[in-house]
PDB file of N, CA, C and O in Angstrom:
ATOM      1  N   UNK A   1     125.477 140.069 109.685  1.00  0.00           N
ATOM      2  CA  UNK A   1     125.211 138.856 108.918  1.00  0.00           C
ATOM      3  C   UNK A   1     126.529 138.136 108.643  1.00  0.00           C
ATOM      4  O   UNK A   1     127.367 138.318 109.527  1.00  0.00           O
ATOM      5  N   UNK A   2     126.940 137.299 107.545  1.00  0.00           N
ATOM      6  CA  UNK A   2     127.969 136.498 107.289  1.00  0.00           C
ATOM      7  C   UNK A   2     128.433 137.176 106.471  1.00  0.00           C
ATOM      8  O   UNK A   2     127.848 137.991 105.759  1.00  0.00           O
ATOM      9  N   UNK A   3     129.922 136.811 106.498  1.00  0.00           N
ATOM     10  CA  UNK A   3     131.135 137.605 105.375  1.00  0.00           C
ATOM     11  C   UNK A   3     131.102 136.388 104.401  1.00  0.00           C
ATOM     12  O   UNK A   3     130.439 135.362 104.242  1.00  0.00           O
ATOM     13  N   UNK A   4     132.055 136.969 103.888  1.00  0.00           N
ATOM     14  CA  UNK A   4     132.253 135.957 102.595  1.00  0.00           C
ATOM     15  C   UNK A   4     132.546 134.260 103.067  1.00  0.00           C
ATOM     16  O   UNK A   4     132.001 133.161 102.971  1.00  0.00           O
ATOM     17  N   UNK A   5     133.388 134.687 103.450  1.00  0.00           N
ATOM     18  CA  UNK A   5     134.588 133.489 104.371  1.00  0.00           C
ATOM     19  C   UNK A   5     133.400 132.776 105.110  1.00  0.00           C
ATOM     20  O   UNK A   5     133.419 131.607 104.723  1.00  0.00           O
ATOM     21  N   UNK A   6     132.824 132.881 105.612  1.00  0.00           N
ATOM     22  CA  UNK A   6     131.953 132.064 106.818  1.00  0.00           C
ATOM     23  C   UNK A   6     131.121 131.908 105.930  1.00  0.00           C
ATOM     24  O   UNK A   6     131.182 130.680 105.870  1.00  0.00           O
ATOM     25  N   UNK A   7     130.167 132.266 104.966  1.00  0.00           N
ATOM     26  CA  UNK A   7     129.302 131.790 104.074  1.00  0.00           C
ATOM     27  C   UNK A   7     130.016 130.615 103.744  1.00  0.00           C
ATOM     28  O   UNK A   7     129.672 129.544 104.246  1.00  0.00           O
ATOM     29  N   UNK A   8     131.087 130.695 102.863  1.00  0.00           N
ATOM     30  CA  UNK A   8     131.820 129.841 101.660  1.00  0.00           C
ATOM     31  C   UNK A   8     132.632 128.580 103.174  1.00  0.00           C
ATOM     32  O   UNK A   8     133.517 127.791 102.847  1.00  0.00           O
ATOM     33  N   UNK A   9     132.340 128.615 104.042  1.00  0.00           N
ATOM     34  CA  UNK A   9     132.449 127.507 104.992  1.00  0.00           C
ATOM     35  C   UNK A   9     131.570 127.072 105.628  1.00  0.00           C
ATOM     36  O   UNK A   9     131.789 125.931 106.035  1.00  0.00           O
ATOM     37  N   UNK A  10     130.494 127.560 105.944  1.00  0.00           N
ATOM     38  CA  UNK A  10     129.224 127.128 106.188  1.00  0.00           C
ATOM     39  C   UNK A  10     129.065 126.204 105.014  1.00  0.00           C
ATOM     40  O   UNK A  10     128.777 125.022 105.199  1.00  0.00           O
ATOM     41  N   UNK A  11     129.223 126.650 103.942  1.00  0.00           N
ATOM     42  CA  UNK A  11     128.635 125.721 102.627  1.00  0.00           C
ATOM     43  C   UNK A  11     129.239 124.149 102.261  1.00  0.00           C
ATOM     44  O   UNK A  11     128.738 123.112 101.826  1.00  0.00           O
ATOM     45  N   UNK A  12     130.936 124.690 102.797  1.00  0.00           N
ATOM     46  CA  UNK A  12     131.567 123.394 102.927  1.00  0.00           C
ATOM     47  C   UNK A  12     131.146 122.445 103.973  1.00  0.00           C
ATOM     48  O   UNK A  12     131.183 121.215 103.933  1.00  0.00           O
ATOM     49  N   UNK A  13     130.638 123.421 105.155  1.00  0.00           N
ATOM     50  CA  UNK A  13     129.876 122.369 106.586  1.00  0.00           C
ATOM     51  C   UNK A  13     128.952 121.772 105.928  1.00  0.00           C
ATOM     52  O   UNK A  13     128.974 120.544 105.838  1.00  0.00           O
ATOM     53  N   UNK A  14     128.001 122.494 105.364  1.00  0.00           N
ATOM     54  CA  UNK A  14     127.130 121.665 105.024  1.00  0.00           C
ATOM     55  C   UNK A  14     126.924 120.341 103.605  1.00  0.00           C
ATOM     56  O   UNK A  14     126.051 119.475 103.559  1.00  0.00           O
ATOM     57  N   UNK A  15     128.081 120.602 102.552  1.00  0.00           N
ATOM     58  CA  UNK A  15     128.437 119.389 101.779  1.00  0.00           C
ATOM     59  C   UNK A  15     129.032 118.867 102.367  1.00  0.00           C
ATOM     60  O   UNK A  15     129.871 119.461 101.690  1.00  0.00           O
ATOM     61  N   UNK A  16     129.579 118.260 103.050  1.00  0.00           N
ATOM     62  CA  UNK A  16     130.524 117.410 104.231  1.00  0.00           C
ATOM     63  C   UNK A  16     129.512 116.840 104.565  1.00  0.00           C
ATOM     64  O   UNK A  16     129.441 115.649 104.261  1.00  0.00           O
ATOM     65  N   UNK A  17     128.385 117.453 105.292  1.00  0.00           N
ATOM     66  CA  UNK A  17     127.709 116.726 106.341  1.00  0.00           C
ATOM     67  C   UNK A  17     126.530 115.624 105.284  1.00  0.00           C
ATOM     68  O   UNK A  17     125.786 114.657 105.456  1.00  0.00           O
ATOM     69  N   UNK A  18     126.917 116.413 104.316  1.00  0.00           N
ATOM     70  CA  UNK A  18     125.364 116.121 103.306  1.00  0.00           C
ATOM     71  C   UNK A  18     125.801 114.482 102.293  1.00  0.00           C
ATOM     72  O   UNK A  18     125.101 113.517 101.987  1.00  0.00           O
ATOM     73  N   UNK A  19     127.148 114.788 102.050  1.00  0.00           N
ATOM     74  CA  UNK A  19     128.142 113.907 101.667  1.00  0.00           C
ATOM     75  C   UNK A  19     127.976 112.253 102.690  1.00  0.00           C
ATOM     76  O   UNK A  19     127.588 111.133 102.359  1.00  0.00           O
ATOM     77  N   UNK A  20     128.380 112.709 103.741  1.00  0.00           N
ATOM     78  CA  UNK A  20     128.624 111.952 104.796  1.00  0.00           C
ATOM     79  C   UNK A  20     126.952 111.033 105.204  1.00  0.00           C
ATOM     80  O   UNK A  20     126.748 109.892 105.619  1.00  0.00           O
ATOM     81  N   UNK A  21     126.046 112.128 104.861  1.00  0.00           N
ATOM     82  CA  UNK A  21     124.754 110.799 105.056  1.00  0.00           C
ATOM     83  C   UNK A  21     124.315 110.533 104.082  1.00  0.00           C
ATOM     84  O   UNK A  21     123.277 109.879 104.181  1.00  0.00           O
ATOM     85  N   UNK A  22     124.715 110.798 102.874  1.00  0.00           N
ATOM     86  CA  UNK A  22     124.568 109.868 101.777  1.00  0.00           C
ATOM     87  C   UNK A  22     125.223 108.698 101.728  1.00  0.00           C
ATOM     88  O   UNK A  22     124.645 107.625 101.553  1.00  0.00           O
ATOM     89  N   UNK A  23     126.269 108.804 101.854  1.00  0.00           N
ATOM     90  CA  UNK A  23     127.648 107.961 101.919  1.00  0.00           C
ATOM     91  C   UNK A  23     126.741 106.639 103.144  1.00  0.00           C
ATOM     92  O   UNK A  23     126.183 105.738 102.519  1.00  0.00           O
ATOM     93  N   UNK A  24     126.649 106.571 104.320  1.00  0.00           N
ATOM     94  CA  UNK A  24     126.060 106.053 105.135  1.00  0.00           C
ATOM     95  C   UNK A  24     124.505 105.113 105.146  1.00  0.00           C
ATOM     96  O   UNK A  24     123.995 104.053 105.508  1.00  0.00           O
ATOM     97  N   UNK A  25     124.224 106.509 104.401  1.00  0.00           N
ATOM     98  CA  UNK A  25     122.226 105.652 103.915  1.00  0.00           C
ATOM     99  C   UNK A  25     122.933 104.447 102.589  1.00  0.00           C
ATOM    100  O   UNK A  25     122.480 103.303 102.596  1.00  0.00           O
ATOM    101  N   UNK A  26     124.123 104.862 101.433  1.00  0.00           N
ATOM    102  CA  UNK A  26     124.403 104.118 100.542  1.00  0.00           C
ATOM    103  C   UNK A  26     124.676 102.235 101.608  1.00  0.00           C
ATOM    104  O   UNK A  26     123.983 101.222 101.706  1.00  0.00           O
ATOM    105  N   UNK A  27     126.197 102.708 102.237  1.00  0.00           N
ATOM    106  CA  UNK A  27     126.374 101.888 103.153  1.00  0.00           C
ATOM    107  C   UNK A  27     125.201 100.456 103.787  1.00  0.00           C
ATOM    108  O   UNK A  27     125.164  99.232 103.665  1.00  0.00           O
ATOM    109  N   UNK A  28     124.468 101.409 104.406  1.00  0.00           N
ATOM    110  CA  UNK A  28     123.544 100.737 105.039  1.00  0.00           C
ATOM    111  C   UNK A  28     122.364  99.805 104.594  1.00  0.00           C
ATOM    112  O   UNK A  28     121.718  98.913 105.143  1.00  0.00           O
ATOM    113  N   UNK A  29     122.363 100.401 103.355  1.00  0.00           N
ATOM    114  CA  UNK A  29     121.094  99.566 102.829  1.00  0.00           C
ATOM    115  C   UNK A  29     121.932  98.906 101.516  1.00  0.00           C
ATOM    116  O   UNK A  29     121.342  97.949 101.016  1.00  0.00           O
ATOM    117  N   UNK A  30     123.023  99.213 100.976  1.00  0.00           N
ATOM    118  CA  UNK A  30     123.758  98.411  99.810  1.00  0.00           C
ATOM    119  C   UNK A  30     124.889  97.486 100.095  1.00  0.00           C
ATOM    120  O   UNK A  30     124.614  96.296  99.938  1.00  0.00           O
ATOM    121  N   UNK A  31     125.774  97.691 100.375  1.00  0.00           N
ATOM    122  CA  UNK A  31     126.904  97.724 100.512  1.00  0.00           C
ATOM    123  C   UNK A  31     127.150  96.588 102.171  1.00  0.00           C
ATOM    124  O   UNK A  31     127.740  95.519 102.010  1.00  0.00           O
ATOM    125  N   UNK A  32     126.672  96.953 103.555  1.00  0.00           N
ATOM    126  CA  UNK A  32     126.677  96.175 103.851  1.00  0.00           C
ATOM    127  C   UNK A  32     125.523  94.762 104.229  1.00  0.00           C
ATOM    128  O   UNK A  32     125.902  93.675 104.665  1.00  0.00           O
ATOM    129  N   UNK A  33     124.343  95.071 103.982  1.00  0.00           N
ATOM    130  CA  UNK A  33     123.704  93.624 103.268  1.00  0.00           C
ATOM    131  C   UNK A  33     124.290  93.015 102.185  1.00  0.00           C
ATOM    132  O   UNK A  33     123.728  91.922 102.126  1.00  0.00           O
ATOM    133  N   UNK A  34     125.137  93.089 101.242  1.00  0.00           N
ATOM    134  CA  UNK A  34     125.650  92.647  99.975  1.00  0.00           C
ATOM    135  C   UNK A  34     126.950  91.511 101.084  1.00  0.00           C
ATOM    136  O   UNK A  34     126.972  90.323 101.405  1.00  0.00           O
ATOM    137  N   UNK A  35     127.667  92.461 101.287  1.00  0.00           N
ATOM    138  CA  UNK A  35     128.989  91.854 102.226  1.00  0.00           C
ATOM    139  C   UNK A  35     128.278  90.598 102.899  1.00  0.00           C
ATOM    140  O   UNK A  35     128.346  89.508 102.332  1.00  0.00           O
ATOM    141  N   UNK A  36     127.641  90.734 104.025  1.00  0.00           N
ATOM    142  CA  UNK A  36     126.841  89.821 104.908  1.00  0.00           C
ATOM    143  C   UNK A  36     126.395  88.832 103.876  1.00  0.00           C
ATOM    144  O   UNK A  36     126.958  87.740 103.794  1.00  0.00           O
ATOM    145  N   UNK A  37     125.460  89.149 103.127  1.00  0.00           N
ATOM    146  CA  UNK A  37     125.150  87.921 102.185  1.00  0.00           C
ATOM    147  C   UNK A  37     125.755  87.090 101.756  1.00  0.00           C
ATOM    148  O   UNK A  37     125.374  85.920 101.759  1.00  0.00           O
ATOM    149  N   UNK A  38     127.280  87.648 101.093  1.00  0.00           N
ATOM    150  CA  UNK A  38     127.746  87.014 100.041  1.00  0.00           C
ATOM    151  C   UNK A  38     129.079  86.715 101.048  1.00  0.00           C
ATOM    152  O   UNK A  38     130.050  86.110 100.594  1.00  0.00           O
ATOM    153  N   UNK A  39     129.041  87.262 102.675  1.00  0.00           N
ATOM    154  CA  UNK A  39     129.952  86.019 103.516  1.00  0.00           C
ATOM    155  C   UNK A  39     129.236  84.664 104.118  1.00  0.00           C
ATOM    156  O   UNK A  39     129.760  83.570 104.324  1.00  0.00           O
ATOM    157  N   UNK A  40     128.251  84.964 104.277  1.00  0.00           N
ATOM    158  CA  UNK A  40     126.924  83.724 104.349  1.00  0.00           C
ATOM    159  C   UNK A  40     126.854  82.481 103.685  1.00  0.00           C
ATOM    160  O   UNK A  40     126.811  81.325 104.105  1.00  0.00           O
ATOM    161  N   UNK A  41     126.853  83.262 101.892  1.00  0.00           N
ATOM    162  CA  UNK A  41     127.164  82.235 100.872  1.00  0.00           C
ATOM    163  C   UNK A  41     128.468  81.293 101.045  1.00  0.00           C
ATOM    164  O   UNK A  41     128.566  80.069 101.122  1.00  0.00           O
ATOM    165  N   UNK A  42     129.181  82.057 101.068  1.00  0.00           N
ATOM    166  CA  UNK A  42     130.508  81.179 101.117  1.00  0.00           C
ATOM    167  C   UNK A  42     130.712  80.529 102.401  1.00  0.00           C
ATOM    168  O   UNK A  42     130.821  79.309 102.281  1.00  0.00           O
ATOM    169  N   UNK A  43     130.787  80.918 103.468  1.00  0.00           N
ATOM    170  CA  UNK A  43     130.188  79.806 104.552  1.00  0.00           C
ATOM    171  C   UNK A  43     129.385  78.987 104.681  1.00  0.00           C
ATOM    172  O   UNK A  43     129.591  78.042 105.443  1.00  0.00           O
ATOM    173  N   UNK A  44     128.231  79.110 103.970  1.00  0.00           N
ATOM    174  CA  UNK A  44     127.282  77.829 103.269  1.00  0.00           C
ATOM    175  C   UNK A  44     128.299  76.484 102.650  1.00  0.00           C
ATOM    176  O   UNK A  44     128.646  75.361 103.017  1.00  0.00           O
ATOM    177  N   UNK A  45     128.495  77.374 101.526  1.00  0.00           N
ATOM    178  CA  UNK A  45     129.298  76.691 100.487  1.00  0.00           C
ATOM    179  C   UNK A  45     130.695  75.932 100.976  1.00  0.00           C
ATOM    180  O   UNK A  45     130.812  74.713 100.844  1.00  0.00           O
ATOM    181  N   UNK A  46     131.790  76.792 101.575  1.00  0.00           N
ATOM    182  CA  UNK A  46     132.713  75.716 102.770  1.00  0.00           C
ATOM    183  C   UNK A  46     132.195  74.476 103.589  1.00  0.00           C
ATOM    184  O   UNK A  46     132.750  73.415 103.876  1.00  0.00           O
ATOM    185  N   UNK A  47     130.829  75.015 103.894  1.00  0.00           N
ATOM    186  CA  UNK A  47     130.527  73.720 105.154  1.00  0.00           C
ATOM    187  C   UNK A  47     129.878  72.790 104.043  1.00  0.00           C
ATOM    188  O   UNK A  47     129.544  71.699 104.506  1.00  0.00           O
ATOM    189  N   UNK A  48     129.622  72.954 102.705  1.00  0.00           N
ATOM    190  CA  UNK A  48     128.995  71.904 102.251  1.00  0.00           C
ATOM    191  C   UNK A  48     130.140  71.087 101.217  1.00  0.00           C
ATOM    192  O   UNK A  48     130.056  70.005 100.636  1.00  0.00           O
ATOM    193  N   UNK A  49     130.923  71.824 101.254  1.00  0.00           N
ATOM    194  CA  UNK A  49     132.505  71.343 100.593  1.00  0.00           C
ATOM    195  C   UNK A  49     133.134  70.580 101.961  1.00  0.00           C
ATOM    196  O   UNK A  49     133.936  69.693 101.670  1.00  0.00           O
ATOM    197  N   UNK A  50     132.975  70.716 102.957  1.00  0.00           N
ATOM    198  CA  UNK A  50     133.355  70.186 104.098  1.00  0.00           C
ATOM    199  C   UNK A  50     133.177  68.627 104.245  1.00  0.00           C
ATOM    200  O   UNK A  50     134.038  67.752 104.334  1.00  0.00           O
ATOM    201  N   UNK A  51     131.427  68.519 104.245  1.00  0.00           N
ATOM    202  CA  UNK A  51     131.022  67.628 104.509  1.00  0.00           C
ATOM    203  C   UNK A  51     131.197  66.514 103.289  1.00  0.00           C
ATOM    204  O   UNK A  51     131.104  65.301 103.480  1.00  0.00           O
ATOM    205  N   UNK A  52     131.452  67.101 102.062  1.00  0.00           N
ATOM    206  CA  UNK A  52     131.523  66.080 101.355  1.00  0.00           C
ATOM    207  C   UNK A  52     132.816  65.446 101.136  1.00  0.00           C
ATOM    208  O   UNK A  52     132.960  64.252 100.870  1.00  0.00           O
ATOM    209  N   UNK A  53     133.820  66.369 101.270  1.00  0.00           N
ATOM    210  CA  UNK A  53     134.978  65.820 101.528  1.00  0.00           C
ATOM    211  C   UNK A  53     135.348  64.737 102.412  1.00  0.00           C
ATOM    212  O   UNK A  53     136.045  63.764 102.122  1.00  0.00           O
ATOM    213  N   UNK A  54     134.649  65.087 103.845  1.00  0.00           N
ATOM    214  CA  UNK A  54     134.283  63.736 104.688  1.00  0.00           C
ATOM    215  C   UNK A  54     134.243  62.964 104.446  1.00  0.00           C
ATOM    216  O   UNK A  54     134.909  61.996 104.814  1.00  0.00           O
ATOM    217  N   UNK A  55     133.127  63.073 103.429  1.00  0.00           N
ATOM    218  CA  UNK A  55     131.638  61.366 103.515  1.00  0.00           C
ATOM    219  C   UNK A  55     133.303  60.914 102.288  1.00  0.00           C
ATOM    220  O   UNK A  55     133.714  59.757 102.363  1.00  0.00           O
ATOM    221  N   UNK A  56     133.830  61.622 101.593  1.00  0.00           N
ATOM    222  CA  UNK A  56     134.198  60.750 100.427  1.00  0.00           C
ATOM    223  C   UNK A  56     135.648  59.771 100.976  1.00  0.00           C
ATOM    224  O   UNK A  56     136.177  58.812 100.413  1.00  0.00           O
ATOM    225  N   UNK A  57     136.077  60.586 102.542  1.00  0.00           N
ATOM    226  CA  UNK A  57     136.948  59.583 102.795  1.00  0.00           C
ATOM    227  C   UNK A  57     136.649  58.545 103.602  1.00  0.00           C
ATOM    228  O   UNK A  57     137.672  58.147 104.160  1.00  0.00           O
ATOM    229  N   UNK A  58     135.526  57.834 103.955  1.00  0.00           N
ATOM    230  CA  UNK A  58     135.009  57.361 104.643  1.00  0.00           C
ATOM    231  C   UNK A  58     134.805  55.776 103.677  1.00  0.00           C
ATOM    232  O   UNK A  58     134.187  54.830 104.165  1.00  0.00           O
TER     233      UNK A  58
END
């Protein structure tokens, strides 16, 4: 069976791995839809600061 040592690293394999798809599922569904959105917004918001800057030197 397992010694001490390979238990007590198996255990670290497996918080690592367990760590790592939490970390990822967080990522994926928080973190980068938030980013995307809120670079969207502000590219909205530039092109509509854009255009008015235009029309006002016109």
């Amino acid at each position: 069976m397992f010694e001490f040592d390979q238990y007590l690293g198996f255990l670290s394999f497996l918080t690592i791995i367990t760590i790592g798809f939490w970390l990822m599922i967080f990522l994926l569904t928080f973190v980068i839809p938030y980013w995307l959105i809120g670079a969207l917004r502000e590219y909205l918001k530039h092109g509509r600061g854009k255009k008015i800057i235009e029309e006002q030197k016109k």
